[in-house]
FIKOL-933732 format. One record per residue: y, z, x of N, C-alpha, C in turn. Coordinates in steps of 0.001 Angstrom, whole numbers, plus 500000, padded with zeros to 6 digits. Atoms other than C-alpha are relative to their C-alpha. Layout:
% FIKOL-933732
YZXYZXYZX;...
% end
This chain:
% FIKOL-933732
501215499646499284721295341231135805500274499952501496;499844499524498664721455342300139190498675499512500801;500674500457499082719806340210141777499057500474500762;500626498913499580716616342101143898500272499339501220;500346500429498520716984342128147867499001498837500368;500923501024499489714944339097149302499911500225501321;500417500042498198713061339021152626499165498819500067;500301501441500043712843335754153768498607500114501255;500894500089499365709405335323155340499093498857500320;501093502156499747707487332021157223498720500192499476;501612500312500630704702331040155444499722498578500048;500078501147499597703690327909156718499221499483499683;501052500222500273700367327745155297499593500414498360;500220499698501309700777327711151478498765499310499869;501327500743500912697658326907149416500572498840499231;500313501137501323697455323962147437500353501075498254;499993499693501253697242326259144309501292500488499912;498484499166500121700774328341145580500960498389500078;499246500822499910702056324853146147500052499188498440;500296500215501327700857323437142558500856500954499267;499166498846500533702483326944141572501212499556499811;499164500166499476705410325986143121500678498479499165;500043501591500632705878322549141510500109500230497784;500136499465501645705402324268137839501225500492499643;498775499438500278708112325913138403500948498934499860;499139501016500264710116323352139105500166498870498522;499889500590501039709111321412136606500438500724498375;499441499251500833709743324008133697501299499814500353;498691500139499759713282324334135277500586498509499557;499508501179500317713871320667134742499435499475498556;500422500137501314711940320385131428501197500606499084;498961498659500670714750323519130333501055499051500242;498779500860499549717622321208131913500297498961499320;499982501818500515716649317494130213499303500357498871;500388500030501214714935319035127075498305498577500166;501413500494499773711979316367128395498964501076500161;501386499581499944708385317967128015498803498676500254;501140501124500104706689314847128699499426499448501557;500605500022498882705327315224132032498618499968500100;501229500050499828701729314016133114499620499682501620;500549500321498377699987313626136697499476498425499676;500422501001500688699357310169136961499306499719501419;500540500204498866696847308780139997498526499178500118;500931500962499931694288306730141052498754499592501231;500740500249498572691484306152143475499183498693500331;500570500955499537689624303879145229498617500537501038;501938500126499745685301303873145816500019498918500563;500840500805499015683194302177148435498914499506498793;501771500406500874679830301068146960499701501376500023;501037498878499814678477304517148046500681501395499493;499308499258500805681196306071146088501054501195501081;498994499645498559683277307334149575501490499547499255;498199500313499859687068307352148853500531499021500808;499256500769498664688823304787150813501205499724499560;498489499946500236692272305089148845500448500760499192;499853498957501014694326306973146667501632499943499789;498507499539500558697619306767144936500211501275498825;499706498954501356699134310092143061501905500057499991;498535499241499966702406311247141734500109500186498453;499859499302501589703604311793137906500799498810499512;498518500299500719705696310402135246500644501016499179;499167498440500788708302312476133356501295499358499479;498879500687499897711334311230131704500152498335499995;499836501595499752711111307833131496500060499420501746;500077500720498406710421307266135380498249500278500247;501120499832499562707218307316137307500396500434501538;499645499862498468707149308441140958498745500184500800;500810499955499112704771307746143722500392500764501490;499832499134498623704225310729146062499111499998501093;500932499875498921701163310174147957499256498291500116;499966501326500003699933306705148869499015499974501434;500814500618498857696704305775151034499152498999499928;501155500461500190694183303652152060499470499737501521;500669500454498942691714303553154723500456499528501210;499927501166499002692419302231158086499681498704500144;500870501101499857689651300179158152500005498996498919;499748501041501481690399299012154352500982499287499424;498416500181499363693782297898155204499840498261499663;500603501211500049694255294216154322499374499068499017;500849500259500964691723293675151520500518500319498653;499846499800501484693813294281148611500366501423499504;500434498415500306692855297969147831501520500610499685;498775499209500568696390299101147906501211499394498935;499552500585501162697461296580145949499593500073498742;500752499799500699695406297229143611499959501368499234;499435498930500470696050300619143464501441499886499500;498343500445500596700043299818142857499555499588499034;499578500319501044699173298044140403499412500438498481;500174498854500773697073300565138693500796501060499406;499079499015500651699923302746138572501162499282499620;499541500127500593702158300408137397499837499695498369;500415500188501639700546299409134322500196500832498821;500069498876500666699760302602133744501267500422499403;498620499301500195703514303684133695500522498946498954;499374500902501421704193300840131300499674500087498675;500634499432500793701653302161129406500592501390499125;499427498755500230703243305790129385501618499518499272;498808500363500733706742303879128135501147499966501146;498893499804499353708482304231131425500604498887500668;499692501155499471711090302028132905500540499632501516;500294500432498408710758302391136642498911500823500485;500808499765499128708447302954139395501162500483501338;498798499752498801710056305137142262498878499946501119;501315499718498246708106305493146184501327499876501069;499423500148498631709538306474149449498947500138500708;501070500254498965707926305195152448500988499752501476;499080500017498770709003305453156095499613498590500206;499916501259499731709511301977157683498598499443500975;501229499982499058706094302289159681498574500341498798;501310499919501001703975302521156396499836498690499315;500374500932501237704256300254153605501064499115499091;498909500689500673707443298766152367499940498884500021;499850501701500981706692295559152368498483499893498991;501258500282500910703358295975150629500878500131498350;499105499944501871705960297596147328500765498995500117;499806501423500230707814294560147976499070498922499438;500789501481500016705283291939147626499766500785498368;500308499660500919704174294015144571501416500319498653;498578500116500515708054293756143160500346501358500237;499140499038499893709377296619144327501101499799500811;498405500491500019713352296587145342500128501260500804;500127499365499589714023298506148280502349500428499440;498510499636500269717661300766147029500531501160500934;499615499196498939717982302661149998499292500212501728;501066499674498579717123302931154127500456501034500800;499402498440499006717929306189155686499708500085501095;500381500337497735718147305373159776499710501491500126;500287498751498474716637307742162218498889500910499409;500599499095500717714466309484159684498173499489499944;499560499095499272712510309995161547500719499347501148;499159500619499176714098309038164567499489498741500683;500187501614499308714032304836165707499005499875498941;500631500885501297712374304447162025501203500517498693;498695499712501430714151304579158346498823500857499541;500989499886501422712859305924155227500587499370498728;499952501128501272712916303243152650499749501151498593;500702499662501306713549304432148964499971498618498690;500140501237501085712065301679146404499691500455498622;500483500167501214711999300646143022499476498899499412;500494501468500217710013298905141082500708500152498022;499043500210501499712184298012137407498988499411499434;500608500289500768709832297731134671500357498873499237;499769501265500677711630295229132689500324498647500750;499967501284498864711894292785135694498886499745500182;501143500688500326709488290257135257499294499554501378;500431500154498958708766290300139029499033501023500711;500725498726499826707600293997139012498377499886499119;
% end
């Protein structure tokens, strides 16, 4: 099969749905690769009293891993637990699903010691990224009785 010309064009402003798109793909490709089909969105939020968002962990499991891609909470709610709380919503969960780690990267100006305190094991710090911070990649090991 014969390849078609490509014209590489900036699009800087994908949608959410072309980016979701985008992510399907991938995942088929790696479903086809590892014979795994067992991919789910896995995520979690966090309500005020008045039912306002003030946190939110998402990412998936697939494969026997879990991975945390998005990770907030509040400014103001900072402190109080909430993201602990969330962590440990999604770890359960993933123990639940059968898997035996928890992955998260976080630059050194977010949250790495919060996945610490919550047993996570930092296995990598990538200097300068961005520059005069790291980016921490952690795990948290399901069968370690600290996670």
């Amino acid at each position: 099969m014969t390849a078609t010309p490509a014209h590489i064009l900036p699009r800087h402003d994908l949608t959410i749905t072309e980016i979701d798109r985008l992510e399907q793909r991938l995942y088929d490709h790696n479903r086809q690769a590892t014979g795994r089909h067992d991919g789910k969105d896995l995520a979690f939020v966090a309500v005020d009293e008045h039912g306002t968002q003030i946190g939110a962990i998402a990412g998936y499991s697939w494969a026997g891993i879990a991975e945390i891609k998005q990770f907030w909470v509040d400014e103001h709610q900072r402190g109080h637990g909430i993201g602990r709380a969330l962590l440990e919503a999604t770890i359960a969960e993933a123990r639940v699903r059968g898997c035996q780690a928890v992955w998260a990267l976080s630059y050194s100006f977010q949250a790495p010691g919060l996945y610490e305190k919550c047993g996570f094991r930092r296995v990598a710090e990538l200097a300068d990224w961005p520059p005069g911070h790291a980016h921490v990649v952690l795990r948290c090991q399901l069968d370690d009785p600290s996670c």
